[in-house]
C-alpha positions, 0 to 999 in steps of 0.5 A: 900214734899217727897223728896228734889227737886234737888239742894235743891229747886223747881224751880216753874217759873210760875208768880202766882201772878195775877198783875205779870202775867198780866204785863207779858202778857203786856210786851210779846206783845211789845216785839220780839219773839221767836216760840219755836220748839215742843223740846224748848217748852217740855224744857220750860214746865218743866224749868218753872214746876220745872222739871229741878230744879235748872235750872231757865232758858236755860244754859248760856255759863259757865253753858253749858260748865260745863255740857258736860265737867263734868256734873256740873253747873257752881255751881257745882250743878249735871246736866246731859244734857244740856237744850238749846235754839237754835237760828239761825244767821237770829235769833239773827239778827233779833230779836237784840238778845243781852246780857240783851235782853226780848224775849217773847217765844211763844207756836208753836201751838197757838202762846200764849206767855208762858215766857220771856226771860232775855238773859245773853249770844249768844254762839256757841257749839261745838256740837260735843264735846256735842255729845261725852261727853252726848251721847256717841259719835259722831254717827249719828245712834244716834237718840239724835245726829242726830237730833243736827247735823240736828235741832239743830241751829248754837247758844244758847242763854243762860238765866232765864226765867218768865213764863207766863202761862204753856202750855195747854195740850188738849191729856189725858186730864183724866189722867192730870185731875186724881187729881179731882177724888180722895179725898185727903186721896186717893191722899195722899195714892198714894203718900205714 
């Protein structure tokens, strides 16, 4: 590799052993679920593709609040914006969401189960402390600070994610695909 991933290690959350992500696949149709919004399911993709590294799922509490206070994980491993998963009150009654819950996430756009979720915390931000401390300020011209004061729901659930599968993507298929048409010394050169 590289370059050393943040925090030191890739986080591939992606279950690749075959029986694994059966028994996945088995669990996410007994349990609740969650349909992620198109933002939770970009957030999903590159939490389980290690894009995210070190997170192994959305920021708990403690977490979270070492993020827009100071930049740092509760660790204090570096992390500069928040990933949340945002859940209404209907949500979490609903769905008895509660700490030590699955939750199975589903894709918005064909209902796939993409991961399960272990949640260790339901917290309430105080999202305009987040708005000051990540982006700057409570403005909303701000298009990141709009779209949290009118998307963004009341609570996070906060904990680590089992991926099942990645997300399929069906636009730019040629360039997601670019890997098949080089030789591998000319995939290398690109990289070098």
């Amino acid at each position: 590799m590289a370059n050393t991933p943040h925090g030191g290690i890739l986080k591939d959350l992606v279950a690749r052993d075959e029986p694994l992500r059966e028994n996945l696949k088995a669990e996410a149709k007994t349990l609740p679920d969650i349909i992620l919004t198109e933002r939770q399911l970009c957030d999903l993709e590159l939490l389980t593709n290690g894009g995210f590294s070190p997170l192994e799922g959305f920021l708990n509490e403690a977490d979270y609040n070492g993020v827009v206070t100071s930049l740092r994980l509760a660790d204090g491993t570096l992390f500069p914006i928040p990933i949340n998963l945002d859940v209404s009150q209907e949500d979490i009654d609903r769905l008895h969401i509660v700490p030590g819950a699955r939750i199975a996430l589903r894709d918005p756009r064909d209902d796939q189960a993409l991961a399960i979720i272990t949640v260790d915390d339901i917290y309430k931000p105080d999202r305009v402390r987040e708005a000051i401390n990540v982006f700057g300020a409570d403005d909303p011209a701000h298009p990141a600070v709009a779209y949290l004061r009118t998307k963004v729901k009341d609570f996070y659930v906060g904990g680590k994610v089992q991926a099942i599968q990645a997300p399929i993507h069906f636009d730019y298929v040629a360039l997601r695909c670019t890997c098949l048409l080089f030789s591998t010394d000319d995939q290398r050169s690109l990289t070098d």
